[in-house]
N, C-alpha and C positions, 0 to 999 in steps of 0.2 A: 304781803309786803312786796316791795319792788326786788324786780331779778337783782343779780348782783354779780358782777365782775369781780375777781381777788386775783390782780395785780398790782401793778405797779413797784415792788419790792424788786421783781425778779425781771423788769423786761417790760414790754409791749406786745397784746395780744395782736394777731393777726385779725386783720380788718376784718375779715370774712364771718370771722366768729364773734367778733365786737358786734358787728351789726346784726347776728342774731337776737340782741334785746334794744327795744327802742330808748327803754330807762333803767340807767344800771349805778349801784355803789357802789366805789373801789373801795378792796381790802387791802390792806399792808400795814404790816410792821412798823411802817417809818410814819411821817410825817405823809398825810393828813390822815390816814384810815384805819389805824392800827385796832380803836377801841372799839371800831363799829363792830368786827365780825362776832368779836368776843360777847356784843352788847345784844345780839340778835337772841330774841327767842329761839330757846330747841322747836325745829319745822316750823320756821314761818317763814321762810325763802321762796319763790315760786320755782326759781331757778336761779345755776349759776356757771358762768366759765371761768376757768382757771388756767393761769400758766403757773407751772409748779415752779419749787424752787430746787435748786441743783442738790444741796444734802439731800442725806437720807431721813434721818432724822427729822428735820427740819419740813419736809414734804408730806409724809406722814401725818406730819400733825396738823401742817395748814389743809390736808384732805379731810380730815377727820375732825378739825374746828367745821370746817364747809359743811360737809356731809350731815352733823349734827345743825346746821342751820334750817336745812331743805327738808320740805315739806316730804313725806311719804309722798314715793310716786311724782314725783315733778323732777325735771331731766336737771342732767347738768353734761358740760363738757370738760376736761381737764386735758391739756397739753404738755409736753416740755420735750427740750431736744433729745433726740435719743443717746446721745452721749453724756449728758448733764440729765438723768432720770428715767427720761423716755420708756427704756427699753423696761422698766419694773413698774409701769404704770400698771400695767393688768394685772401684774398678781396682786402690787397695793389695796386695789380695790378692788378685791377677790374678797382678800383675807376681810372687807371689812364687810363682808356679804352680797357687796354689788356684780348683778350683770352688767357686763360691758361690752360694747364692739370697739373695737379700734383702727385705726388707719393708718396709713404712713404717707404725710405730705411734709414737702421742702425741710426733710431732714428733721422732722417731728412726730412724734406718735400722738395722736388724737383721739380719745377714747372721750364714748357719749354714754351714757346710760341712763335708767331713773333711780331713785334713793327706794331701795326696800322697805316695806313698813318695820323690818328691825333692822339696825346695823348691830354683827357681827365684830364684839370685845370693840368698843369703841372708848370705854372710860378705862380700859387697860391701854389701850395705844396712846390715849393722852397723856397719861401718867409716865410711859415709857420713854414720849418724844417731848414733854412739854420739861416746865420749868426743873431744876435739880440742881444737888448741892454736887460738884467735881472736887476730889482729892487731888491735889497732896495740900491746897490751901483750903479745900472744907467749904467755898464761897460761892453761894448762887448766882446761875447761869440759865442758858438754855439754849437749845442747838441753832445756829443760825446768829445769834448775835456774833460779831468780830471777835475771835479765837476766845471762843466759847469757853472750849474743854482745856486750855492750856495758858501759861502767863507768856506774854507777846515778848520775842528778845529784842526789841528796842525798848517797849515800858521796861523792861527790866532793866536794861541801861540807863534809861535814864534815873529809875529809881535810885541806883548804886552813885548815881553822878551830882541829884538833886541837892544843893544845899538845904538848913533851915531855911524856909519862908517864911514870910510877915505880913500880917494885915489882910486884906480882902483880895480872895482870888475866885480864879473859875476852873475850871477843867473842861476843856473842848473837846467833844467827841468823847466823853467818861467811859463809855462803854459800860463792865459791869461795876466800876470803882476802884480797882487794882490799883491804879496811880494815884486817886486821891486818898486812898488809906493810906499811903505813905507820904504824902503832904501833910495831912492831918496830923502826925507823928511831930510835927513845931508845934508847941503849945502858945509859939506867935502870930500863929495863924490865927488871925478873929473870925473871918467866913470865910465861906467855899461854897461856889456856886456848881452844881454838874448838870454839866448838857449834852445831850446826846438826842439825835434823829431817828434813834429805835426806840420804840416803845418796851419790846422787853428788854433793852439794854437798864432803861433808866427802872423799871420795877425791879431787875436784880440787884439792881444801883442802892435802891431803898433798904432791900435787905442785908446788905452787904456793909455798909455804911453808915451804922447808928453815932450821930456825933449829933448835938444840940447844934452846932457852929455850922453843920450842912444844909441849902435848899438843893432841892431836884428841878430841872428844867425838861419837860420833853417838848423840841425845838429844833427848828433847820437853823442851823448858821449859817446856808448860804442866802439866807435873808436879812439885810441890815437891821437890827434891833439896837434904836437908841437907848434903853434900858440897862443894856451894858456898857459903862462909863466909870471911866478913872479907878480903875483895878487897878489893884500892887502888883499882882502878879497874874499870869497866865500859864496854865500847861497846857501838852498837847502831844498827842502822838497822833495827828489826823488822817483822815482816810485817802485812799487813791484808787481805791476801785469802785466800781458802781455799774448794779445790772454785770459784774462777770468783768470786766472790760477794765485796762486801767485809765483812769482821766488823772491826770496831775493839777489839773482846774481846781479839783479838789481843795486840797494841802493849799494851794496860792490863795484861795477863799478863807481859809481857815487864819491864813497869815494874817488878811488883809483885816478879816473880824477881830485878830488878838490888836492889833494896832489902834483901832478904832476904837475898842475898849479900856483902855489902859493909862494909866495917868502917866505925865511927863513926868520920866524919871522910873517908869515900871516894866517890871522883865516880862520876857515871854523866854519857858524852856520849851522846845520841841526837842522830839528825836521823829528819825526819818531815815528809812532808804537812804542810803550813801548815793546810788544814781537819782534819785530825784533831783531835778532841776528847782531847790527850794531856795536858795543862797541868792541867788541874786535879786529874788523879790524882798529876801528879808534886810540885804543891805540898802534895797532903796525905799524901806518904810522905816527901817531903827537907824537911832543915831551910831549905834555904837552892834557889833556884832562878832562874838566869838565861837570858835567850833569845842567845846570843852572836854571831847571825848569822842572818838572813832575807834568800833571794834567790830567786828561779826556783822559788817557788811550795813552799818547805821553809823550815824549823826548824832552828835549830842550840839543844839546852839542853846547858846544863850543871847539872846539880843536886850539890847535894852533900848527905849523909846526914846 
C-alpha cells in the first residue's frame, strides 16, 4: 500500500518530512480522512509520518492506530512540539515495543524508527485511549473530540436557556450529542439533523442519541451545502479554535451556514464566548436578534431570520 501521512487534525508537517514520500494518504479525524486509517489493513503501510496530536490520550492512540497499520520492519517518523507532546514521544513508543532515535529540530522532537514484528500491549493501549463511556452522564466519547471528558459550560447554558422547539432542525458542530439530547426532549420536534467535522464526534453522536426523529451528518460546514434549506430551527455552540490556534472565522462561518439554511421566520440559538466578536455578523444576517442570557463568561442569542 501507499506511504501514508497522518495529519492534518493537528497542524502541517514540515516540508522536509512531507517530502520524504513521493505518495502519501492524509489521516485525520475530521473531514476528509478520518475512515481511512481505521480502514487500512493491520501491516500494510510501507510507511508513515506523523505530527502527533497534543493530548495524551489522544496521541497514544493515533500512534498505536499507525503503528498497527505498518508493515513489520518499514520505518515510520512521528513529531510534535515539545511542549504539546514532544518531550514523551520516546517513552510512548518504548512502551509499545519500538526502537527509536530522536532529534530536536525548531522546537520539535522527531523520532524515526522501524515497527517491530510484535508491538508491545497494542489492543490494551487502544482500549485505554480510544472510544469510552465518561461519568457522571454515562455518554460516549473519546479523547480528542471537543470537551470530551466533560459537559461544555456554554452547551450547558444554553441548555438551561433553550425553549421548546418545533419542527425540523440541525445542530451544528453536535460534537458527541449533549445539546441535541436536550432539544430532542420537545416532542415538537419532527427531525434533527447533527453535524459535525469529526468523525469520532459524529460515532459517539450515534451512540449517544437513539431517537427515530435523528440523521447523522459527518460534514465540513465551512462548505456551502444547498441541502440544508428552510430549517425551523438551528443550534450551535461552534468552534473557534483550530490546529491549537484560535480563528474566530470559525463561529462567523457557522453563522453565515445557520442563515442560509433556515426558513424566513426560523431561529438560530447559539451560545459563545462572551469576547467573541459574533454579534455583529449575526445582526447583519437575522432580522431580529436578542442576547437571552449572559453568565460565566458566555452568550446565549437567539436570532431569528
Amino acid at each position: 500500500m501507499t506511504d501514508a501521512a497522518c495529519h492534518g487534525a493537528y497542524g502541517q508537517l514540515p516540508e522536509s518530512l512531507i517530502s520524504l514520500h513521493s505518495e502519501t494518504v492524509q489521516f485525520s479525524p475530521l473531514i476528509p480522512g478520518a475512515a481511512a486509517l481505521e480502514a487500512c489493513m493491520p501491516a500494510s503501510l510501507d510507511s508513515f509520518v506523523m505530527l502527533a496530536p497534543p493530548g495524551t490520550l489522544e496521541r497514544r492512540y493515533a500512534i498505536a492506530q499507525a503503528l498497527r497499520a505498518l508493515a513489520p520492519g518499514a520505518p515510520f517518523h512521528i513529531l510534535a512540539p515539545k511542549e504539546r507532546g514532544g518531550a514523551r514521544l520516546v517513552a510512548e513508543l518504548r512502551a509499545l515495543g519500538c526502537l527509536v532515535a530522536d532529534v530536536a529540530k525548531r522546537h520539535h522532537r522527531i523520532c524515526s524508527g522501524t515497527r517491530p514484528p510484535t508491538l508491545t500491549a497494542l489492543e490494551d493501549t487502544l482500549a485505554e485511549t480510544g472510544p469510552r463511556r465518561v461519568p457522571p452522564f454515562d455518554l460516549w466519547t473519546q479523547p480528542g473530540v471537543f470537551s470530551w471528558d466533560r459537559l461544555d459550560p456554554g452547551s450547558a447554558l444554553l441548555m438551561t436557556h433553550l425553549p421548546a422547539l418545533s419542527g425540523h432542525g440541525a445542530d451544528f458542530g453536535c460534537g458527541t450529542g449533549t445539546l441535541s439530547r436536550g432539544v430532542l426532549t420537545s416532542p415538537a420536534v419532527k427531525s434533527l439533523l447533527l453535524i459535525d467535522i469529526d468523525r469520532r464526534a459524529i460515532e459517539a453522536a450515534r451512540r449517544n442519541v437513539e431517537d427515530p426523529r435523528v440523521t447523522f451528518r459527518w460534514s465540513d460546514l465551512q462548505r456551502p451545502d444547498n441541502t440544508l434549506a428552510k430549517l425551523d430551527f438551528v443550534v450551535m455552540n461552534p468552534p473557534f479554535h483550530e490546529g491549537g490556534t484560535e480563528e474566530r472565522s470559525l463561529g462567523r462561518t457557522f453563522i453565515q451556514r445557520a442563515s442560509e439554511s433556515l426558513r424566513r421566520g426560523g431561529r438560530l440559538w447559539l451560545t459563545a464566548n462572551r469576547h467573541l466578536p459574533y454579534e455583529g455578523v449575526i445582526r447583519t444576517l437575522f432580522r431580529t436578534v436578542t442576547v437571552a442570557a449572559e453568565a460565566g463568561g458566555y452568550k446565549i442569542f437567539e436570532a431569528v431570520l
